[in-house]
N, C-alpha and C positions, 0 to 999 in steps of 0.2 A: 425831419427831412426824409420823404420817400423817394426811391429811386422809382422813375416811371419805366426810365428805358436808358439804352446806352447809343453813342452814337462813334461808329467806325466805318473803315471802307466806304466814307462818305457819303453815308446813308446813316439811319437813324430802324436800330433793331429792335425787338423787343426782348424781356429780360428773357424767356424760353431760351430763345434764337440765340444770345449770347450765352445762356449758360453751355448749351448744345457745345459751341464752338470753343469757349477759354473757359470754361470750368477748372478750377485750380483743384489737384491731386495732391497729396503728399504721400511719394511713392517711396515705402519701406521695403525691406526685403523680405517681409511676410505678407504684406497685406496692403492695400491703397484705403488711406482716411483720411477726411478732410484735415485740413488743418487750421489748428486755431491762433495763427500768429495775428501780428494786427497788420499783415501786406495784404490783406486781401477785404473786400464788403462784404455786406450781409450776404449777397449772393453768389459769392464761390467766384468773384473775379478779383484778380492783382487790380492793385492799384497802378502799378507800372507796364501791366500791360499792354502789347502794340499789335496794330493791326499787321498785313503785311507788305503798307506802305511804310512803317515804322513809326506811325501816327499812332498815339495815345488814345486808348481804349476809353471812353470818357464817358460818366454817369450822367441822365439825363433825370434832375430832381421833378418835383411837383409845381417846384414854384418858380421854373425856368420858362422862360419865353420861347414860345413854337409858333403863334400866330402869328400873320400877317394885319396889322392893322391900318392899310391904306384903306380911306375912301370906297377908291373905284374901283380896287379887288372886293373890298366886301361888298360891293353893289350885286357884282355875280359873284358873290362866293361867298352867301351868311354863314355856313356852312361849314368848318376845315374840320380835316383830319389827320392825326397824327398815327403814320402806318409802319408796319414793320415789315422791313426791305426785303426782308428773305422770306418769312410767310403769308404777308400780305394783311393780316389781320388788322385791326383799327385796335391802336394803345389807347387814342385819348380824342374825345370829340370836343370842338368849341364851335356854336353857336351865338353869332356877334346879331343882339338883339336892338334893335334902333331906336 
């Protein structure tokens, strides 16, 4: 399982974008170092994390569904892109071939 992306604030980020914002610390009174408990993923976020709608901070795997597969949207739209809401970049391209 990779994580592509995560999806909060109702929009769908990319891992950068989220680490930026919930990167989990584990703050000592000497020093700040990740921590290796098992509450957090390979990249530095809680698993119970929330936005600040109180919405779960949720992982977007590789083999999770982002396309649209209607018809008449793929008509105009071979095309999709999965973007990240806060820097705009393209996570992941699908190309629907006929």
């Amino acid at each position: 399982m990779t994580i592509t992306a995560y999806t909060y604030e109702a929009d769908t980020h990319c891992i950068a974008c989220t680490r930026k914002r919930f990167f989990y610390l584990y703050q000592s009174q000497t020093a700040s170092i990740i921590t290796t408990n098992a509450e957090i993923d390979i990249n530095g976020i809680k698993y119970a994390q929330e936005d600040t709608d109180g919405n779960r901070v949720n992982a977007l795997f590789s083999y999770d569904e982002w396309q649209e597969y209607d018809p008449g949207f793929l008509a105009d739209n071979p095309t999709q892109y999965l973007t990240c809401g806060d820097c705009l970049e393209v996570i992941e391209e699908y190309t629907h071939i006929s």
